[in-house]
N, C-alpha and C positions, 0 to 999 in steps of 0.2 A: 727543975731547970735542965737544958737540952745542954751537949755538951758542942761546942758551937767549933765545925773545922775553919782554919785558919784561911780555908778561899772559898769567898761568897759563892762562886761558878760551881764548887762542889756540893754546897748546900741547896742551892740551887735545883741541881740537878737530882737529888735525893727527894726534895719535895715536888719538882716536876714530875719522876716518875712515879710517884703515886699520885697524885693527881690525873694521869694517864688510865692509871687502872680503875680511879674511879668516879671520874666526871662522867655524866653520861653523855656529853659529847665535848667536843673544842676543846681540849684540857690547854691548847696553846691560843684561845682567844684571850686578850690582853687588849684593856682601853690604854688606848693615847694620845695621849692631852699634847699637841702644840699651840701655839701663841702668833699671834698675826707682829708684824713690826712693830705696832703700836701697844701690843701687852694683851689684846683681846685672847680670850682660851677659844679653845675650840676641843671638844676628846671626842672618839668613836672609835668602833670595837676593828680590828685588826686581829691578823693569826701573825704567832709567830713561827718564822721558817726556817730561822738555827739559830745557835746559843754558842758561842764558845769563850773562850778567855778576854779576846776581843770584845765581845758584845751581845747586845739581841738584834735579832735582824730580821726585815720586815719589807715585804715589796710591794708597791702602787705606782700610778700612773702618777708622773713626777710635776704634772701639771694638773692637776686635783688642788681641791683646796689644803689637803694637809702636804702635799708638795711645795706650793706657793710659802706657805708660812715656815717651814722648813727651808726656803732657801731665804729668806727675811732673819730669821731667827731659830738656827738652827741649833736647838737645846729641845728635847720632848722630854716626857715624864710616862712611866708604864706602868700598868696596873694589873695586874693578875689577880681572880680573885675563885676560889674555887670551893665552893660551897659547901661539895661532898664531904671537905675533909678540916671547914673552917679556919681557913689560913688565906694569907692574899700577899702578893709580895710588890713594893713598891721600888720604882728602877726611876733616878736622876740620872741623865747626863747630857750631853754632849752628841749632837748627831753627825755621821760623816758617810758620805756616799758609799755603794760597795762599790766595788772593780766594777768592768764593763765584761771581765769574764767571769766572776760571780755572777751578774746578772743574767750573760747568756747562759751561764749553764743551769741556772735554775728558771729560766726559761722555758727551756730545751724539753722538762720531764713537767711541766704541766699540762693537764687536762688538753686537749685542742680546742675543745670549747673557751677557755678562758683562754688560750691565746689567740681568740677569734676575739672575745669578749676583749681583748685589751687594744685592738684596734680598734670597733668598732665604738666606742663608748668614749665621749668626750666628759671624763669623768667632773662631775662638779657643775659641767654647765645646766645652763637651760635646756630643756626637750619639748619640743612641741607636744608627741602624744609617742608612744608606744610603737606602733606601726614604722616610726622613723628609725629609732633604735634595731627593731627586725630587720629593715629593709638595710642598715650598714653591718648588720652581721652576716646576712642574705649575698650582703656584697664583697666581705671578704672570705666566705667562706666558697666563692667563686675563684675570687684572683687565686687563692694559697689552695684548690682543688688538687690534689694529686702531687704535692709538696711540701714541704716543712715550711712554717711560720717562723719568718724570722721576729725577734726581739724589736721590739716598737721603740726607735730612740726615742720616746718619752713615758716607757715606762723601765722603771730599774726597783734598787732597793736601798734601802740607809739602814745604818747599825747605829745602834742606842750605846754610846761607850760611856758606863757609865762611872760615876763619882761617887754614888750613896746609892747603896740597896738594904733596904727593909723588910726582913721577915714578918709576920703580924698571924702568933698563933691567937685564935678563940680560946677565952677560960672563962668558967662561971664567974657569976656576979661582975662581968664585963671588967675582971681581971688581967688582961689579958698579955700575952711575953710579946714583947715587941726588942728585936736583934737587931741592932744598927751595925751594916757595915761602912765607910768610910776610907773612899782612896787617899794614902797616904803613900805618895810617893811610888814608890814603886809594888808596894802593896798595902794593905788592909788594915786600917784601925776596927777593933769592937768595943760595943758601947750597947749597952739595954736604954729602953726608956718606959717611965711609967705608961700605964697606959692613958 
């Protein structure tokens, strides 16, 4: 048995970074699961783009279908699962918008392609054909020619603040350690469970 530090965020961050070294790609792709008003799920795979004591934090086009369901019923669930190292970590909480300067300043340092890609993509809708999509990338990569792209008010990011974090080592004969952490106030109850 592992000897368990008293802040999920440091454990955390100890099996992130090996996972880093050795997923052979995404070590921060994480499924996440929201819920329409009516209770329906919905998960798909997401990166995550920072961690701290606060939360995990993750950005889309706020009018998407996991935007929509997020402001209906704003609680997600996260999954991490990383093969290399047989471990997968499981994240309840609470979801809450970032700042609008979070937002621009991770903005700011992506790709230009994606921040072409985040105008031009009415994320979640219908598309006629292929050529459409081109032809509004065609078109903002006109307007914002020889200038910075600003932040699209409908696209920003939400933090996962969460309540319950689950470690889940792999052991033979599907023995496996599963670490429950549990907010308690101002911090951390621990708790194992069979597997």
């Amino acid at each position: 048995m592992m000897t368990l530090p008293d802040d999920p965020f440091e454990f955390f961050g100890r099996w992130f970074q090996e996972a880093s070294t050795s997923e052979p790609s995404d070590a921060n792709a994480m499924s996440l699961a929201t819920a329409d008003a009516d209770g329906r799920p919905s998960v798909r795979i997401v990166l995550l783009k920072d961690v701290d004591p606060r939360g995990f934090t993750f950005y889309t086009n706020t009018l998407s279908r996991k935007g929509r369901e997020l402001a209906a019923n704003p609680h997600a669930h996260l999954n991490f699962f990383w093969k290399s190292l047989g471990r997968q970590v499981r994240i309840d909480g609470a979801v809450q918008p970032v700042s609008a300067a979070e937002a621009d300043a991770y903005f700011a340092v992506r790709p230009r392609a994606s921040q072409i890609g985040a105008w031009a993509s009415f994320q979640s809708e219908p598309l006629d054909d292929r050529a459409t999509l081109e032809g509004r990338v065609a078109e903002f990569t006109a307007k914002y020619d020889g200038g910075d792209v600003p932040r699209p008010p409908h696209w920003s990011g939400y933090r996962v603040v969460p309540s319950r974090i689950e470690f889940w080592q792999n052991r033979e004969s599907r023995l496996h350690e599963r670490y429950i952490y549990d907010r308690d106030g101002s911090g951390w109850a621990r708790s194992m469970q069979y597997p």
